[in-house]
Kinemage of the C-alpha trace (Angstrom):
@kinemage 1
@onewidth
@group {chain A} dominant
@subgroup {mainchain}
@vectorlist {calphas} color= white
{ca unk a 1} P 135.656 82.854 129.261
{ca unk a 2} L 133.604 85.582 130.446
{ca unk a 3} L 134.544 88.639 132.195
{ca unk a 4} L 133.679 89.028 135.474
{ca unk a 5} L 130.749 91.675 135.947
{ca unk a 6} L 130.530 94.123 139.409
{ca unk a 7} L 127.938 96.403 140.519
{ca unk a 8} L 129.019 99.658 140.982
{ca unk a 9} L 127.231 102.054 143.227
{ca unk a 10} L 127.415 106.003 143.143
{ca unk a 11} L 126.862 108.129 146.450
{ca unk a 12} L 124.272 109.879 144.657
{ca unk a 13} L 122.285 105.889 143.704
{ca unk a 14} L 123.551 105.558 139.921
{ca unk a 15} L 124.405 102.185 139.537
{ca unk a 16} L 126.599 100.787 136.945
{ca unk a 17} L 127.871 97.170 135.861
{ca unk a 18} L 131.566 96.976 135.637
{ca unk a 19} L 133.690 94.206 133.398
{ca unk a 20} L 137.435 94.658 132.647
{ca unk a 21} L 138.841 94.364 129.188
{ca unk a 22} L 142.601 93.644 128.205
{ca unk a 23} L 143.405 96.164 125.240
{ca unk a 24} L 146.535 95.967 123.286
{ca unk a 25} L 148.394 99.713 124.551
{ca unk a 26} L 148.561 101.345 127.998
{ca unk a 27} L 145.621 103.021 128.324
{ca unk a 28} L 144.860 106.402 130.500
{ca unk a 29} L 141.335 107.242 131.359
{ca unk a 30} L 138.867 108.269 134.338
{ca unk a 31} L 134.844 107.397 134.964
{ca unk a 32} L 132.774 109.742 136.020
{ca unk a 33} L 129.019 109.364 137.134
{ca unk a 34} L 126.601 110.867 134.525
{ca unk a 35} L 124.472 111.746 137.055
{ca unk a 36} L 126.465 113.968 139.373
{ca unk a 37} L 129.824 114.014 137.837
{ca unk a 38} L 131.568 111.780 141.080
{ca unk a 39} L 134.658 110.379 139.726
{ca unk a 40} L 133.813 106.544 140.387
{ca unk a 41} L 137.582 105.326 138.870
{ca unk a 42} L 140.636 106.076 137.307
{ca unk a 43} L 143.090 103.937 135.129
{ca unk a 44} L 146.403 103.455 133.989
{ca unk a 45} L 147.563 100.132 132.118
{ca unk a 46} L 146.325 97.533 129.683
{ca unk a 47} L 143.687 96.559 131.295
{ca unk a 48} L 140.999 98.453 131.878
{ca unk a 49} L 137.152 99.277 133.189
{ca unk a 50} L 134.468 99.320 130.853
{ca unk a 51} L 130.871 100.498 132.918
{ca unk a 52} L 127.511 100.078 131.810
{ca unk a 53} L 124.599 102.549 133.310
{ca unk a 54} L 122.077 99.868 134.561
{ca unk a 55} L 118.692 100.281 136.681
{ca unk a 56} L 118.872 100.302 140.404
{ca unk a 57} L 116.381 97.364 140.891
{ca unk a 58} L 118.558 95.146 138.154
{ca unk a 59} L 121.728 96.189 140.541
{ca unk a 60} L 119.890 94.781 143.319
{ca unk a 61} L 118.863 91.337 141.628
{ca unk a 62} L 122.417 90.940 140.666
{ca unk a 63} L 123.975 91.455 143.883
{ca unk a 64} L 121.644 89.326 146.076
């Protein structure tokens, strides 16, 4: 199976694709945009968000 891919948008129009992945300890971590340096998530747990800079106009064919 799979994992389920999101855009993720920026306030400053970075856009990223975001899948989770299930890792074996707790892991602790924060995102930040590489752009501006907006901190887009933080995480606590097992599972957790792997991003993936993309191009705005791919963003936009994914989300239609």
């Amino acid at each position: 199976m799979t994992p389920e891919t999101k855009i993720i948008s920026c306030t400053c129009g970075a856009c990223y694709e975001r899948q989770e992945r299930t890792l074996p300890i707790k892991d602790i971590g924060v995102f930040e945009c590489v752009d501006c340096g907006v901190r887009l998530e933080i995480w606590s747990g097992r599972t957790v968000p792997v991003f993936k800079r993309i191009e705005n106009e791919a963003a936009q064919k994914r989300t239609a």
